[in-house]
C-alpha positions in Angstrom: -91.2 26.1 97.8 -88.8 23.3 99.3 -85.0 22.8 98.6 -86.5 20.6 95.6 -87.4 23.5 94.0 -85.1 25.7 93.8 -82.0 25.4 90.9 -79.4 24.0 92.5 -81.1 20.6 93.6 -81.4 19.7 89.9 -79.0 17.2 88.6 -79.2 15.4 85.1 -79.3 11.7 85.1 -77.4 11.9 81.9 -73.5 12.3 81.4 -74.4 14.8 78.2 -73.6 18.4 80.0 -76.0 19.6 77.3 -79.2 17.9 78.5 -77.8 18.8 82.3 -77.5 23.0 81.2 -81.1 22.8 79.1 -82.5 21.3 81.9 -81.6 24.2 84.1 -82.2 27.2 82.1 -85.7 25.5 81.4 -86.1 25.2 84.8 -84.9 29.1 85.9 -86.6 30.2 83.0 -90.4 28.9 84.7 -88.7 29.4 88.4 -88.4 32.9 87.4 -92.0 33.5 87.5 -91.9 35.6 83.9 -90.4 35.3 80.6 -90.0 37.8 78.0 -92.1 37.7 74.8 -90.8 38.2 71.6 -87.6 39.6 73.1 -89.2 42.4 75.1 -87.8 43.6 78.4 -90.6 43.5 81.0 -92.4 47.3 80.9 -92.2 49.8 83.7 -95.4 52.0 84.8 -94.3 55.4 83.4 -93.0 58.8 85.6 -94.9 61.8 86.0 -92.5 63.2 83.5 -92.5 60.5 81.5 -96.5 60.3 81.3 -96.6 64.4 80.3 -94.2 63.4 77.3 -96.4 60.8 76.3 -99.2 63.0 76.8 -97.7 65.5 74.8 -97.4 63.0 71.6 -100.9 62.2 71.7 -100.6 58.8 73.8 -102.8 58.0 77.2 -100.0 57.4 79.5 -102.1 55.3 81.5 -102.4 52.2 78.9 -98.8 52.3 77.4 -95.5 50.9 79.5 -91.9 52.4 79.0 -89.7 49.5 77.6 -86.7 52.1 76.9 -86.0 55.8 78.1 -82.9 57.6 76.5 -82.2 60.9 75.7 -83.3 61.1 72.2 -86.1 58.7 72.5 -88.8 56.6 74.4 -89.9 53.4 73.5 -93.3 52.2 74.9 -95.3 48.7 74.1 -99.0 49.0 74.9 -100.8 47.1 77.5 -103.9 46.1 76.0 -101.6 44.5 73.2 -99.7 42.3 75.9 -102.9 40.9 77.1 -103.9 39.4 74.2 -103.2 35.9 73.1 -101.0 35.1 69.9 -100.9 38.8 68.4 -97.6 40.8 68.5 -97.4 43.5 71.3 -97.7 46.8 70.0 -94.2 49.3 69.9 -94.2 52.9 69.6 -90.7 54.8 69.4 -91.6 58.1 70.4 -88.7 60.7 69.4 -87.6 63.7 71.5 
């Protein structure tokens, strides 16, 4: 990628500073590489501790990613389910 790609070498033809900031967070959004869907935050790969909780509520660690890790809870989104095209991901809030 050149100095035309990158987000600071875009400039709106248009006086409207609405068009000029649309045009830029469309433009980081695909520069980005990745977008979230439906609001998720991108998964991690689960820790060996993590994976022996998940194991321990009946879950194969190996096709679920961790979205959110607190103390009272884990929230996980399954991989299979981000795969596939138009359905929701699938959520599970596993409590400690």
């Amino acid at each position: 990628m050149g100095d035309r790609d990158s987000p600071s070498s875009i400039r709106c033809k248009s006086d409207r500073s609405e068009g000029h900031v649309r045009i830029i967070s469309i433009f980081k959004r695909e520069w980005n590489g990745h977008e979230e869907v439906d609001g998720i935050k991108n998964g991690k790969k689960p820790t060996l501790k993590q994976k022996l909780f998940m194991h321990s509520q009946g879950l194969r660690p190996n096709n679920w990613l961790v979205i959110k890790d607190t103390a009272s809870m884990m929230e996980v989104v399954s991989r299979t389910s981000l795969n596939k095209v138009g359905g929701k991901p699938v959520i599970r809030k596993l409590k400690k």
